[in-house]
MARTI-443090 format. One record per atom (N, C-alpha, C, CB): residue number from 0; atom name; x, y, z. Coordinates in nm, 4 decimals, decimal comma. Glycine has a CB too. Layout:
<sites>
SITE   resi   name          u          v          w
SITE    NUM     CA          X          Y          Z
...
</sites>
This chain:
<sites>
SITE   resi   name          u          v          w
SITE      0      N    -1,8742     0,1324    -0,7538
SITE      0     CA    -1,7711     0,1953    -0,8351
SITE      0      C    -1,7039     0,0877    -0,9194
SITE      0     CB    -1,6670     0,2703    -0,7464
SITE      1      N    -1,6335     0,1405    -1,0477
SITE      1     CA    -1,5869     0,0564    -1,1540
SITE      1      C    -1,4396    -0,0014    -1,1508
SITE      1     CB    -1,6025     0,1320    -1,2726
SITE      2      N    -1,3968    -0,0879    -1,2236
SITE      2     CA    -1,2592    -0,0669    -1,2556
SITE      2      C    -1,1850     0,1043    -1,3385
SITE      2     CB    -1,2430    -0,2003    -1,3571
SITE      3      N    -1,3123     0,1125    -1,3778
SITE      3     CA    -1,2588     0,2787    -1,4709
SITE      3      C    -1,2708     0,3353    -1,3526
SITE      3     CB    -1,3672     0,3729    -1,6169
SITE      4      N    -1,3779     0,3785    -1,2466
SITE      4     CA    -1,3254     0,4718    -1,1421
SITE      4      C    -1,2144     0,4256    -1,0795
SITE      4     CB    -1,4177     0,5013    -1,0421
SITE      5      N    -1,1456     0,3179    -1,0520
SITE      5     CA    -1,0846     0,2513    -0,9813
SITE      5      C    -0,9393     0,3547    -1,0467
SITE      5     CB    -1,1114     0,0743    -0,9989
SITE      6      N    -0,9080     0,3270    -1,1832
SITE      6     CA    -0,8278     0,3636    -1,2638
SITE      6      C    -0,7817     0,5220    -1,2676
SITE      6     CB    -0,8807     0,3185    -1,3718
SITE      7      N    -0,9597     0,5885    -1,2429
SITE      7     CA    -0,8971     0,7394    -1,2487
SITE      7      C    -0,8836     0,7859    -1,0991
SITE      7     CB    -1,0019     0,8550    -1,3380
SITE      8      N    -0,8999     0,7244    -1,0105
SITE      8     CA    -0,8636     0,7664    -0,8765
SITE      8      C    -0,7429     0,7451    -0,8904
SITE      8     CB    -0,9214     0,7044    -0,7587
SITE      9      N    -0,6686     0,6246    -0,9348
SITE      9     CA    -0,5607     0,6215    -0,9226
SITE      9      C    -0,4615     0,6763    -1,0130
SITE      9     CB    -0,5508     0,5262    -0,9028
SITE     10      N    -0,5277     0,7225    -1,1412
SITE     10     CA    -0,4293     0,8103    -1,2355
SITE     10      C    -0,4576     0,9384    -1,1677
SITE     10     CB    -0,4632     0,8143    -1,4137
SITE     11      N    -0,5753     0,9963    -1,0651
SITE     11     CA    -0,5802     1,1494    -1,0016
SITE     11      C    -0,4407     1,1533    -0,9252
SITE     11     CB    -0,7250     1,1805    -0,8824
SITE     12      N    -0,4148     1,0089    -0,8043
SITE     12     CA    -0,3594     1,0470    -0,7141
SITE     12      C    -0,2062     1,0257    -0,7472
SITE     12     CB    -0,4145     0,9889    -0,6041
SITE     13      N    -0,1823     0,9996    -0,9308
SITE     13     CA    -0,0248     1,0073    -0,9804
SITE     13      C     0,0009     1,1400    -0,9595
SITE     13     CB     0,0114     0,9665    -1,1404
SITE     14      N    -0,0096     1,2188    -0,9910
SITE     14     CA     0,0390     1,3566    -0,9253
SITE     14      C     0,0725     1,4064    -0,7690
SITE     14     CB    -0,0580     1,4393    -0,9598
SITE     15      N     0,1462     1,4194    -0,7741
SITE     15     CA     0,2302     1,4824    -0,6308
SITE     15      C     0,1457     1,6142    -0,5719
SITE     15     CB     0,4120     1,5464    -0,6769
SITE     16      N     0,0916     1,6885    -0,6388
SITE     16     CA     0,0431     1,8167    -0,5972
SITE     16      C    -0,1058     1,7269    -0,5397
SITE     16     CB     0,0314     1,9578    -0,7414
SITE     17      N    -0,1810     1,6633    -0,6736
SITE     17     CA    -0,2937     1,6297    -0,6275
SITE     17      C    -0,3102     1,5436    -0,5114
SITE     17     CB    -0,3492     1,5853    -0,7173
SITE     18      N    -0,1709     1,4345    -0,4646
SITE     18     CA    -0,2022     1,3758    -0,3466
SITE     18      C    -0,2221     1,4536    -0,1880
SITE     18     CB    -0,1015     1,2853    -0,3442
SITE     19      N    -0,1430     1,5921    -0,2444
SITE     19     CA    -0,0981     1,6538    -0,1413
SITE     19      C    -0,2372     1,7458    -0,0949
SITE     19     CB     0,0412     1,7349    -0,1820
SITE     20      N    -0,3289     1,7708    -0,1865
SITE     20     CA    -0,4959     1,8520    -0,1949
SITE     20      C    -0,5075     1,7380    -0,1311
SITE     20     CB    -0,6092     1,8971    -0,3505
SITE     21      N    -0,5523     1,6126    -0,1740
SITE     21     CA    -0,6141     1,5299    -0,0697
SITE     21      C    -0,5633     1,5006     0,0313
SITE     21     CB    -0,6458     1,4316    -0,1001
SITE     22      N    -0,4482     1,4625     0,1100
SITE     22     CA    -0,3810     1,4745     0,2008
SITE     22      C    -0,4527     1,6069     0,2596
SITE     22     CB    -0,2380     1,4706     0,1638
SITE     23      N    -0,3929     1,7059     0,2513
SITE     23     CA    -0,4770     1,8124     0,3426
SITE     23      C    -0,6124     1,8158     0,3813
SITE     23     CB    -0,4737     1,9242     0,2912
SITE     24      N    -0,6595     1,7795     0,2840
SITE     24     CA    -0,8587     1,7256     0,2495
SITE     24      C    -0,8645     1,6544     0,3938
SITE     24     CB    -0,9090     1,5648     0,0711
SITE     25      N    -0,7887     1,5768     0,4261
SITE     25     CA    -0,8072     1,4639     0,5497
SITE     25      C    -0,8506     1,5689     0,6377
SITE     25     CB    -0,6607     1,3647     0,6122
SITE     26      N    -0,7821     1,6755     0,7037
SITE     26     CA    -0,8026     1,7195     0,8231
SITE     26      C    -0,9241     1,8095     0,7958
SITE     26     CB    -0,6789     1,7836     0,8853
SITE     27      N    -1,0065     1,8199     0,6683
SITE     27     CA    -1,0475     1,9300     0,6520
SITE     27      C    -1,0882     1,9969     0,5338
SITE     27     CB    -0,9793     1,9809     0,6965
SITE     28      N    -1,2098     2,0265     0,5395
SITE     28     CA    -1,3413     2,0760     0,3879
SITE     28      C    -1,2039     2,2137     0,4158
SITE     28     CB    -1,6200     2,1297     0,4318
SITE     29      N    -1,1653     2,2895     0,2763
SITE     29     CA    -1,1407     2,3453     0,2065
SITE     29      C    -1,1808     2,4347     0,1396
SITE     29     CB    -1,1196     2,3028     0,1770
SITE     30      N    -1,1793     2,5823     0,1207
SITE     30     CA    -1,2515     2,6379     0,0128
SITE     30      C    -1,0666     2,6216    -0,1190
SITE     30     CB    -1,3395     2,8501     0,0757
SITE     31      N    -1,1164     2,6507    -0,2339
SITE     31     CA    -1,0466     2,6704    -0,3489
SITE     31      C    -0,9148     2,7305    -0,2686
SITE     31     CB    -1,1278     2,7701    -0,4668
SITE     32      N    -0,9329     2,8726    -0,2838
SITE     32     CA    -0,8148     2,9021    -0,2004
SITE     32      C    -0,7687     2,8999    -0,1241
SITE     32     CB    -0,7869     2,9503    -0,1849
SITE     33      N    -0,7878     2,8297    -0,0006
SITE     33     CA    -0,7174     2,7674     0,0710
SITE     33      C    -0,6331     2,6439     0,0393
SITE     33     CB    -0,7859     2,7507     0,1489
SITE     34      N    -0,6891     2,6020    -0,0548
SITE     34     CA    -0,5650     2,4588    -0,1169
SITE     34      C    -0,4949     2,5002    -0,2301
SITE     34     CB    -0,6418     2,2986    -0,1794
SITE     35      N    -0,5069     2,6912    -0,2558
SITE     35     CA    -0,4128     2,6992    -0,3635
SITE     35      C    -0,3025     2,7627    -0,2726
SITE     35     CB    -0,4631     2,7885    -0,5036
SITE     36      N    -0,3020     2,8014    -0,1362
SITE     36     CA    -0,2012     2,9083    -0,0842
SITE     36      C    -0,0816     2,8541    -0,1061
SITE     36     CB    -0,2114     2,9492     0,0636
SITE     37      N    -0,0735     2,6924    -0,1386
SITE     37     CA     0,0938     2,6322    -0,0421
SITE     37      C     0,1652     2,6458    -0,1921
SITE     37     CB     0,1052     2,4044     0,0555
SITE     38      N     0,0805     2,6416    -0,2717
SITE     38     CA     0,1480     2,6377    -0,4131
SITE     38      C     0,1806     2,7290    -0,5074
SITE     38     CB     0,0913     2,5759    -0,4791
SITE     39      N     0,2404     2,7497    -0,5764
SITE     39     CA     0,3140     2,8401    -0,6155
SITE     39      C     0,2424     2,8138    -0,7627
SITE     39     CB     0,4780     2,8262    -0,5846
SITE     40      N     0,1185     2,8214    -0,8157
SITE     40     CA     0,0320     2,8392    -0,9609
SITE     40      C    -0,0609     2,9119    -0,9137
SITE     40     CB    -0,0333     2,7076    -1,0420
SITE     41      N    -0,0880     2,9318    -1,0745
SITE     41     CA    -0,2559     3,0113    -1,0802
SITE     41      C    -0,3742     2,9490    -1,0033
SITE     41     CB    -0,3209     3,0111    -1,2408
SITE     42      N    -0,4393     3,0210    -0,9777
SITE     42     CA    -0,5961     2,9801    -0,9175
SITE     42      C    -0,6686     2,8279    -1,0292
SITE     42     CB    -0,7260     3,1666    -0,9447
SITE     43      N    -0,6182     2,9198    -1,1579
SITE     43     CA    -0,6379     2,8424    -1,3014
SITE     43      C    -0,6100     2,6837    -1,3155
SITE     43     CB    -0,5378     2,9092    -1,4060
SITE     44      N    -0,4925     2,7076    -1,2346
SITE     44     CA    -0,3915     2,5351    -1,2422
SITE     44      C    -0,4531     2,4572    -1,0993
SITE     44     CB    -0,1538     2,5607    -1,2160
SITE     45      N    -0,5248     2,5488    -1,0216
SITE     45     CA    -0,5437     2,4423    -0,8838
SITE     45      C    -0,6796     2,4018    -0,9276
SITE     45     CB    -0,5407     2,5176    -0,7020
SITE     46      N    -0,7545     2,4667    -1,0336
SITE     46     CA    -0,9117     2,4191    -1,0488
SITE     46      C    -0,8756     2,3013    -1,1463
SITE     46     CB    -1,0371     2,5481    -1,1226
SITE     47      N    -0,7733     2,3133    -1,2191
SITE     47     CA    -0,7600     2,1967    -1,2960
SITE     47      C    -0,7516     2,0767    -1,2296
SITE     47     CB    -0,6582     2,2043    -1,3719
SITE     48      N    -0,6480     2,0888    -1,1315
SITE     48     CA    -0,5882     1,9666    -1,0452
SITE     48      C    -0,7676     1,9227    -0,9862
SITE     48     CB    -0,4372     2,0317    -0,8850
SITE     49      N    -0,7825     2,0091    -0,9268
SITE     49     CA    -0,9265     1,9836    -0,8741
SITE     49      C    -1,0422     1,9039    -0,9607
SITE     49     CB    -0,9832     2,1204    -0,8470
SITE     50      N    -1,0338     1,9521    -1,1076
SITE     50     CA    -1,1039     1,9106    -1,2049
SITE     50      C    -1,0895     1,7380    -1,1931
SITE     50     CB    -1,0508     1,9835    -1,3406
SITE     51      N    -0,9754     1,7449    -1,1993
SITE     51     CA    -0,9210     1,6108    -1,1971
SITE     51      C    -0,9136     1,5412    -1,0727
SITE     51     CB    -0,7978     1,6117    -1,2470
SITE     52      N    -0,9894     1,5531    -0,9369
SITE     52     CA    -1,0054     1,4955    -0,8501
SITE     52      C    -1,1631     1,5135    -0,8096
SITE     52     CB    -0,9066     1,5291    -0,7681
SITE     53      N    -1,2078     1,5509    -0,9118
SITE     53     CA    -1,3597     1,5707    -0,8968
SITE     53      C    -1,4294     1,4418    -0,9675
SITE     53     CB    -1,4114     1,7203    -0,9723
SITE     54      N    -1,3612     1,4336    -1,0804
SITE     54     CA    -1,3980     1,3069    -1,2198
SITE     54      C    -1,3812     1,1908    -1,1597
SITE     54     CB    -1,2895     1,2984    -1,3687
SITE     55      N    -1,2695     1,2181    -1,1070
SITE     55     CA    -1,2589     1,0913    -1,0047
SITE     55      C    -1,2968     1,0303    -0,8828
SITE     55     CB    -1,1788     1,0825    -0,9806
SITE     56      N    -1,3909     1,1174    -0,8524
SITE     56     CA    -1,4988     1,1021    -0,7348
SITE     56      C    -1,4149     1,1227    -0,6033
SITE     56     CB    -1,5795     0,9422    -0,7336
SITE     57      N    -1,3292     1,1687    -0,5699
SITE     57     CA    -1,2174     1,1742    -0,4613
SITE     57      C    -1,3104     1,2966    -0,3775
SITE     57     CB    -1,0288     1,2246    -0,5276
SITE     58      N    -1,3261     1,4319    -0,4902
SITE     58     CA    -1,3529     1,5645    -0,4104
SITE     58      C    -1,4702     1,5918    -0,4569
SITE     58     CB    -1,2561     1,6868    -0,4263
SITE     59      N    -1,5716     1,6682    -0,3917
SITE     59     CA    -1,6753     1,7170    -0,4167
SITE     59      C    -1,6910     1,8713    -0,4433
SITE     59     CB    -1,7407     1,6750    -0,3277
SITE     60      N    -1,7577     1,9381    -0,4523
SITE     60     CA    -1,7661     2,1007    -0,4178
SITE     60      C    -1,9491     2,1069    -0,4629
SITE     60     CB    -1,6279     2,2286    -0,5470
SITE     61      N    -2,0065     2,1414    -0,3070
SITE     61     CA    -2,1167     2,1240    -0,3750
SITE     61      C    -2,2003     2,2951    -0,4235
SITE     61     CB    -2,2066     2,0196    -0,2691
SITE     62      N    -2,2930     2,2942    -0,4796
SITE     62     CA    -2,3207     2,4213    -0,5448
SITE     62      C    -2,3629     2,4872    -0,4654
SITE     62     CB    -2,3975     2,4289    -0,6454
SITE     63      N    -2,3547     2,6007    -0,4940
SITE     63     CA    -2,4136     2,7139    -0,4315
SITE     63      C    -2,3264     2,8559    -0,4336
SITE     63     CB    -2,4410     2,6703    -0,2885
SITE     64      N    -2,3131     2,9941    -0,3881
SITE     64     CA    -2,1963     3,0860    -0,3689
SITE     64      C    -2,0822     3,0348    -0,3222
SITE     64     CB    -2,2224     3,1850    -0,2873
SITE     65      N    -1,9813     3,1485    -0,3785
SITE     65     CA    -1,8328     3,1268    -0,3479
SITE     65      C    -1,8514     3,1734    -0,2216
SITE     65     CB    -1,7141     3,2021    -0,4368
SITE     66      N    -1,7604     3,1787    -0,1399
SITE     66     CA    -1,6719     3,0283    -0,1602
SITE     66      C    -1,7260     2,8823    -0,1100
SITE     66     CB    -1,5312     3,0414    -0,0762
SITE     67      N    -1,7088     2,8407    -0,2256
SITE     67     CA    -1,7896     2,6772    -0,1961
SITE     67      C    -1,6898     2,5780    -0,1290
SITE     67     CB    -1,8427     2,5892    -0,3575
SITE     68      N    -1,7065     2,5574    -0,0298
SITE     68     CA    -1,6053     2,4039     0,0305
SITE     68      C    -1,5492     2,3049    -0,0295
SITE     68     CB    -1,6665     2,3152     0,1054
SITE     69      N    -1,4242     2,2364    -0,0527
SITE     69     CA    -1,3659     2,1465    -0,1430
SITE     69      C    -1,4251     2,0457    -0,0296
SITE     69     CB    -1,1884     2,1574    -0,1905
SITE     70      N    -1,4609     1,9399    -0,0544
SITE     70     CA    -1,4695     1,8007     0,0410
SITE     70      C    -1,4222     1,7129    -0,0249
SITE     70     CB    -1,6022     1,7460     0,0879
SITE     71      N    -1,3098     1,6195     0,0653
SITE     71     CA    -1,3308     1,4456     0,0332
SITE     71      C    -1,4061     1,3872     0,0197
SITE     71     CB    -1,3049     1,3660     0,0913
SITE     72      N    -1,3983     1,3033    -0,0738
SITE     72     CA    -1,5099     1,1973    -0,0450
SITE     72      C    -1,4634     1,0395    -0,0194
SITE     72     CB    -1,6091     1,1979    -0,1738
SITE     73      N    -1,5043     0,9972     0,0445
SITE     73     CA    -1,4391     0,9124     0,1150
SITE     73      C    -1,4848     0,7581     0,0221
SITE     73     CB    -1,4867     0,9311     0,2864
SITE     74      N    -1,5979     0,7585    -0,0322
SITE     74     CA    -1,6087     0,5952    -0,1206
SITE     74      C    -1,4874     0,5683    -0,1814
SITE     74     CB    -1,7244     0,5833    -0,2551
SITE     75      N    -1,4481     0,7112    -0,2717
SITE     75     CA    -1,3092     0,7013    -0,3440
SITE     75      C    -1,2293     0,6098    -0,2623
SITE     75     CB    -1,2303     0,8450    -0,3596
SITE     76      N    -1,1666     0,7009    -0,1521
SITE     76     CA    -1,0724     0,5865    -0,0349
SITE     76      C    -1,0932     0,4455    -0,0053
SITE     76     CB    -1,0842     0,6283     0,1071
SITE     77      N    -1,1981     0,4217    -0,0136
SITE     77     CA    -1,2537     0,3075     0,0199
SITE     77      C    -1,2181     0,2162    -0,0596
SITE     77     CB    -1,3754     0,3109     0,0286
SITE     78      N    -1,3139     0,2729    -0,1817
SITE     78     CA    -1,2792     0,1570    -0,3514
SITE     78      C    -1,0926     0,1110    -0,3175
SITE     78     CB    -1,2920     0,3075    -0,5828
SITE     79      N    -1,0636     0,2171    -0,3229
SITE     79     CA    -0,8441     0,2037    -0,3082
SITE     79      C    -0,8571     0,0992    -0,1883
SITE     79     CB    -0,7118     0,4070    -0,2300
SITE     80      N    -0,8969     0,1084    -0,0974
SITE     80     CA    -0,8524     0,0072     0,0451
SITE     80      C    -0,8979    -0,1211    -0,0186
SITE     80     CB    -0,9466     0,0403     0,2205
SITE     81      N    -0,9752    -0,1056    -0,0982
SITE     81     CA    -1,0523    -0,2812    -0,1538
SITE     81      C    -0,9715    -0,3292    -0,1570
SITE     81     CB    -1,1274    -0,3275    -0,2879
SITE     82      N    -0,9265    -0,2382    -0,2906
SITE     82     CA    -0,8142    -0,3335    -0,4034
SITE     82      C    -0,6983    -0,3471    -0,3628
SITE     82     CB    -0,7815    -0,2775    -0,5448
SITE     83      N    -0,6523    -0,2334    -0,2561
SITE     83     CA    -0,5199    -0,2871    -0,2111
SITE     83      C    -0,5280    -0,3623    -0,1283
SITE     83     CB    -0,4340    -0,2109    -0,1698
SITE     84      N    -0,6251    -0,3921    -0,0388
SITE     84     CA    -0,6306    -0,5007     0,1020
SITE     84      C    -0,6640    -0,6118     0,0369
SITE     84     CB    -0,7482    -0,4729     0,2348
SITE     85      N    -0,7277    -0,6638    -0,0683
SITE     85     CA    -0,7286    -0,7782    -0,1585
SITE     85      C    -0,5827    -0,8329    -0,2101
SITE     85     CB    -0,8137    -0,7366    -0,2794
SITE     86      N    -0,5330    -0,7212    -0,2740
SITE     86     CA    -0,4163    -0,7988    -0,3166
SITE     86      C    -0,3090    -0,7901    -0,2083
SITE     86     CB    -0,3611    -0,7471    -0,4537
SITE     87      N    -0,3172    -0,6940    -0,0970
SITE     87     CA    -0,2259    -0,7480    -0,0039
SITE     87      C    -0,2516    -0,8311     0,0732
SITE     87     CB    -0,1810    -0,6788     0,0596
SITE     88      N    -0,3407    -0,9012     0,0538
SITE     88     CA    -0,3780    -1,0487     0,1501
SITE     88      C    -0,3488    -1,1362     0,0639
SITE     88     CB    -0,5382    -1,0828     0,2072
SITE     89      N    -0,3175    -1,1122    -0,0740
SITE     89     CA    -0,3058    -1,2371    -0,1418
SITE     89      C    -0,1283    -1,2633    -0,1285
SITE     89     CB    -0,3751    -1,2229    -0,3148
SITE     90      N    -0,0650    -1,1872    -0,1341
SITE     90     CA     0,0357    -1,1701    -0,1235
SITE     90      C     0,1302    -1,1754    -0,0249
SITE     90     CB     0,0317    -1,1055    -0,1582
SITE     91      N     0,0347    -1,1320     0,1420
SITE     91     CA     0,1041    -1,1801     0,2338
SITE     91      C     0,0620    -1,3336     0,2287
SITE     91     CB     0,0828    -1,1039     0,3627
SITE     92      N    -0,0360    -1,4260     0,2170
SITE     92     CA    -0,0690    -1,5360     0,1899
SITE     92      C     0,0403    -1,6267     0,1176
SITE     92     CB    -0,1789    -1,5184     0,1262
SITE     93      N     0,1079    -1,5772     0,0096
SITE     93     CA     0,1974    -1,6076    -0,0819
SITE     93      C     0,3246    -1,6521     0,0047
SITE     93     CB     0,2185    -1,4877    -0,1800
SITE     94      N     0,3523    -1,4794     0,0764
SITE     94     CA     0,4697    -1,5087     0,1545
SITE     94      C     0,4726    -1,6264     0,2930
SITE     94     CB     0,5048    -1,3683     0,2041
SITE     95      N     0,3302    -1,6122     0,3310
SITE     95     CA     0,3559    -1,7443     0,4467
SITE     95      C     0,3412    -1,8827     0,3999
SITE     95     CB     0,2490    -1,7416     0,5698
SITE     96      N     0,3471    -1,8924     0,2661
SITE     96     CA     0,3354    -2,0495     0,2106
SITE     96      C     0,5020    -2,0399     0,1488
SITE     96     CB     0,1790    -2,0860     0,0605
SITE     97      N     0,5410    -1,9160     0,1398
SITE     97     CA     0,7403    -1,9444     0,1279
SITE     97      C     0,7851    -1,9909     0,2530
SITE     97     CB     0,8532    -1,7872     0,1002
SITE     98      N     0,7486    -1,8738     0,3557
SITE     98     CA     0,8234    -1,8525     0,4849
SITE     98      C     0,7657    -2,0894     0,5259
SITE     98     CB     0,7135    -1,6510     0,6321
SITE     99      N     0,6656    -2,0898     0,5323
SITE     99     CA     0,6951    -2,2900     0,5835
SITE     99      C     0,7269    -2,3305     0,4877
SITE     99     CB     0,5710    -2,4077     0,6342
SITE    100      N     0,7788    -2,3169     0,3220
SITE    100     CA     0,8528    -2,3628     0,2732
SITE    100      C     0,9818    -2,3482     0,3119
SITE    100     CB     0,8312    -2,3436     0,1838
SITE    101      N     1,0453    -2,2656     0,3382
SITE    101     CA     1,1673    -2,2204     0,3287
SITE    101      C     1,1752    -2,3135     0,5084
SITE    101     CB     1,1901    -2,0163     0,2944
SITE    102      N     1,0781    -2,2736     0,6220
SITE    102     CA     1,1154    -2,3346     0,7228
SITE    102      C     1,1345    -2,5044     0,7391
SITE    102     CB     1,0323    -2,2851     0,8014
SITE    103      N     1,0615    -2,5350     0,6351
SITE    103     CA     1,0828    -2,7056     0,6262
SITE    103      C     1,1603    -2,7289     0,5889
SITE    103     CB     1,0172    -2,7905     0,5671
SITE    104      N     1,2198    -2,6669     0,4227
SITE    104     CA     1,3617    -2,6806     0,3997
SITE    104      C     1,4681    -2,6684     0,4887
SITE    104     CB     1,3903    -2,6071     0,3199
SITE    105      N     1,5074    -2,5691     0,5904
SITE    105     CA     1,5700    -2,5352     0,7120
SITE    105      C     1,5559    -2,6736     0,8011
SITE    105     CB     1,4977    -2,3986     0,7807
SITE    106      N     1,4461    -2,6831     0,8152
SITE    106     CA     1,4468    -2,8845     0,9135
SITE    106      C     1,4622    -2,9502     0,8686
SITE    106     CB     1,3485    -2,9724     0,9758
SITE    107      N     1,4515    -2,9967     0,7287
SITE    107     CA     1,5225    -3,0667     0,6785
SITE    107      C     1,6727    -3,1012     0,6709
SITE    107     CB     1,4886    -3,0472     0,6071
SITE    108      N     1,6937    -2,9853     0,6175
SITE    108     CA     1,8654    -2,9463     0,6139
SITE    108      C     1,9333    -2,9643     0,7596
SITE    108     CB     1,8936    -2,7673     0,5665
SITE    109      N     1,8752    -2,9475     0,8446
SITE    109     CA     1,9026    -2,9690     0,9913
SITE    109      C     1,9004    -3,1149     1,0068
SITE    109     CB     1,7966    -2,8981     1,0898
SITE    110      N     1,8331    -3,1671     1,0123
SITE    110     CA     1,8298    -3,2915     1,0597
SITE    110      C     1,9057    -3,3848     0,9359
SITE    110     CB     1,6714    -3,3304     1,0968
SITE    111      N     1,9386    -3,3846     0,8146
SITE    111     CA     2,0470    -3,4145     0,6849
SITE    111      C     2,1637    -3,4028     0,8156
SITE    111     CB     2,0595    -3,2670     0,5127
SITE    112      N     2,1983    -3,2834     0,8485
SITE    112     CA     2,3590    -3,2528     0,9035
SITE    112      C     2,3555    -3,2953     1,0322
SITE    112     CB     2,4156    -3,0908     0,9043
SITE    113      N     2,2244    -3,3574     1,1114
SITE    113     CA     2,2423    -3,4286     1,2141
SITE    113      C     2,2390    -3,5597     1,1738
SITE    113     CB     2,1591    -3,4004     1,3094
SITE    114      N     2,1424    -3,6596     1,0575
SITE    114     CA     2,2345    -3,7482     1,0382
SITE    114      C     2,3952    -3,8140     0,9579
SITE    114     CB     2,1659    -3,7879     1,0231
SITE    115      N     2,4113    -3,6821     0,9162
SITE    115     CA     2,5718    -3,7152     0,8600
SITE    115      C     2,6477    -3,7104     0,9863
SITE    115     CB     2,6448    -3,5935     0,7406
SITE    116      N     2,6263    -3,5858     1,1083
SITE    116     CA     2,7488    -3,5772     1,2477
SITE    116      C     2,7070    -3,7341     1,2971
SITE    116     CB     2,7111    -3,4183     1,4100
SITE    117      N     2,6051    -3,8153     1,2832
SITE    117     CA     2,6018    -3,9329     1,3296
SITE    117      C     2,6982    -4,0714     1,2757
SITE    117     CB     2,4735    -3,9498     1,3164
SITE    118      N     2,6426    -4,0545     1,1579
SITE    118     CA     2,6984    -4,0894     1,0219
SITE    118      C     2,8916    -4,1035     1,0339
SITE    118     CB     2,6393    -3,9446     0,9035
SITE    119      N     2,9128    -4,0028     1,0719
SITE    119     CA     3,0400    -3,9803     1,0206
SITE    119      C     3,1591    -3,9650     1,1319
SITE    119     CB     3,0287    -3,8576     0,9357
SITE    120      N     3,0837    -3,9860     1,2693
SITE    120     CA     3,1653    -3,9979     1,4205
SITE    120      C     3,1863    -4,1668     1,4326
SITE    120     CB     3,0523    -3,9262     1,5786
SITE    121      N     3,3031    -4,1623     1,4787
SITE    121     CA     3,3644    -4,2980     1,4961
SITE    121      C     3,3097    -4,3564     1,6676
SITE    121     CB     3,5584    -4,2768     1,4772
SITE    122      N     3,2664    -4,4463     1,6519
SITE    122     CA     3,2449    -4,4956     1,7991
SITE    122      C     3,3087    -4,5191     1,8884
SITE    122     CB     3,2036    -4,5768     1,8130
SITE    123      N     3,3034    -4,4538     2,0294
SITE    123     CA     3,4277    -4,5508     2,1484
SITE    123      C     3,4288    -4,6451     2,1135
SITE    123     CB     3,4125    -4,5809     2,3026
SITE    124      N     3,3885    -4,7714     2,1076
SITE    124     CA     3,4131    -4,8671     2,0675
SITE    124      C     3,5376    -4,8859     1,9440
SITE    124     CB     3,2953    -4,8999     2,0449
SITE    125      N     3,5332    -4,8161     1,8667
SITE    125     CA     3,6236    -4,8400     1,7788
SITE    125      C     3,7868    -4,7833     1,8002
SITE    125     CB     3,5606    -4,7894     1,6648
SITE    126      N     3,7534    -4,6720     1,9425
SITE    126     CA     3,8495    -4,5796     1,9715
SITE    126      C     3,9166    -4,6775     2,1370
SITE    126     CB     3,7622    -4,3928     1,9894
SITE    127      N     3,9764    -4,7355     2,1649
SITE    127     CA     4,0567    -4,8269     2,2498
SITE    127      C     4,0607    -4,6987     2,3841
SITE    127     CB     4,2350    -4,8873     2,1633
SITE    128      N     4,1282    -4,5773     2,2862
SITE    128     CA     4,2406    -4,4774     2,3667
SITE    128      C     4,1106    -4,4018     2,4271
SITE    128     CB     4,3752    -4,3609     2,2546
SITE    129      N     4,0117    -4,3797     2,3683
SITE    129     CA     3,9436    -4,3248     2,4319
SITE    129      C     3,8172    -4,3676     2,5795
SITE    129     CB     3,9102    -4,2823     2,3309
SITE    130      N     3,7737    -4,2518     2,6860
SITE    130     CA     3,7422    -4,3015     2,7956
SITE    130      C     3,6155    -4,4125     2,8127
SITE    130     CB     3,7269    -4,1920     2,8649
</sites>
């Protein structure tokens, strides 16, 4: 699969209705009307949505008599897990080269304010009154 499929899976699943067809898709092949009951449009408007998760390789419907089964298709999902598990590894990667930046800075800064409390305490020796 392409960066262009990549693109229209992910311009399919900008819609709220259409995430929600695939969402249900998870538990379960579908005929047409069964993924139009929850919604409140035409038969007309759910083949569209559908249209548009078909192009995008997400859903299938394969031929034959009505009623034909809506299916997921799962490469779609897949291609999406690529690209997001790619860039979320790059990114948690990112954050653990802050997080031992930020922790060295922290030991640093620690041990700065342990040698200034050294630094800056007067010695018994210098203190008579003290034990």
């Amino acid at each position: 699969m392409s960066a262009d499929t990549l693109s229209r899976v992910f311009a399919a699943l900008a819609d709220p209705t259409r995430r929600d067809m695939v969402a249900r898709l998870t538990e379960g092949d579908a005929t047409v009307s069964q993924l139009a009951e929850p919604y409140r449009m035409t038969l007309q408007a759910v083949y569209k949505h559908l249209r548009v998760l078909e192009e995008a390789g997400l859903v299938s419907r394969p031929r034959g008599p009505q009623p034909r089964p809506v299916r997921l298709e799962i490469e779609a999902l897949d291609l999406m897990d690529t690209w997001i598990e790619r860039h979320r590894r790059r990114v948690e990667e990112r954050y653990r080269r802050l997080d031992a930046v930020l922790a060295q800075m922290k030991e640093d800064e620690h041990e700065q304010d342990h040698r200034d409390d050294h630094r800056g305490r007067p010695e018994a020796a210098d203190h008579p009154d003290e034990p």
